[in-house]
N, C-alpha and C positions, 0 to 999 in steps of 0.2 A: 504494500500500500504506500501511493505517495501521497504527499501533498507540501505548499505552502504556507509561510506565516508572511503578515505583512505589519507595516508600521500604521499606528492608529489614527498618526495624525495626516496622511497621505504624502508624505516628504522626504523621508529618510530611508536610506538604503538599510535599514537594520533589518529586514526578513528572510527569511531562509528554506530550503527546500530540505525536504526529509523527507528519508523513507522507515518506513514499518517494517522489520524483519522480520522471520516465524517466528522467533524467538519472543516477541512482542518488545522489543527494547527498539529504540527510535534513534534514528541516527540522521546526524547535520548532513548533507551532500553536497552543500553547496549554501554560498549567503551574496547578500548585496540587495537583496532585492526591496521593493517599494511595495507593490501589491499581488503579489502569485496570485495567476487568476492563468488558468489550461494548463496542463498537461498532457499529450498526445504522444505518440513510439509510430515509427513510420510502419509499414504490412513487413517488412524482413525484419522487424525489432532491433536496430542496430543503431536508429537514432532516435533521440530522445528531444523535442519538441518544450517548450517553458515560457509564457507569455507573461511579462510583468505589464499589468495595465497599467502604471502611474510612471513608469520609463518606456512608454509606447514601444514595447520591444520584445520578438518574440527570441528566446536564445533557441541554438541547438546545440547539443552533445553527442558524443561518440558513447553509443550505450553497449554494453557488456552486459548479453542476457543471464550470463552464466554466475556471474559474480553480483550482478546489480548494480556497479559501477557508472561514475559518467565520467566521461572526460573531455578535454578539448572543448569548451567553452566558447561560442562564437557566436555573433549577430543573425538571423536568421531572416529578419526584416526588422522596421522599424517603420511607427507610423505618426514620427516625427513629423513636423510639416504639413502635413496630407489632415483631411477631414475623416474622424474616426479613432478606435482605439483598439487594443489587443484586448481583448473577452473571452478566456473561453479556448476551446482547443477543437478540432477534430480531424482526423486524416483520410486521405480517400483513396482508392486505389488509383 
């Protein structure tokens, strides 16, 4: 299980991504963020999709289905400038 936390006051990069292991213990994966809002994994599960809505920006990483892993941390889009915001996730074939 994933998800995000985000800052209350809409501002600050203080949120962070975690996931749920079987084990039920919750682990940080990742932080910076302003409001985690989507999570999506493309159809070969190998990348992993994260839209912060208050940094108009969707990340990708390099996902490791094996381990749970993410890595390589990169811009995916951005809807900086443009009318609209990242909300939300979904992926399609």
């Amino acid at each position: 299980y994933w998800c995000g936390s985000r800052d209350g006051a809409l501002k600050d990069p203080v949120g962070a991504l975690h996931r749920l292991d079987p084990d039920l213990s919750c682990r940080r994966m990742d932080d910076g963020f302003i409001v985690s809002n989507g999570i999506a994994w493309s159809p070969d599960d190998r990348t992993m999709y994260f839209a912060d809505s208050r940094a108009e920006t969707v990340w990708t990483y390099d996902f490791d289905l094996d381990d749970g892993a993410v890595r390589n941390r990169r811009v995916f889009f951005s809807t900086r400038g443009i009318e609209g915001r990242c909300d939300g996730a979904t992926v399609d074939a």
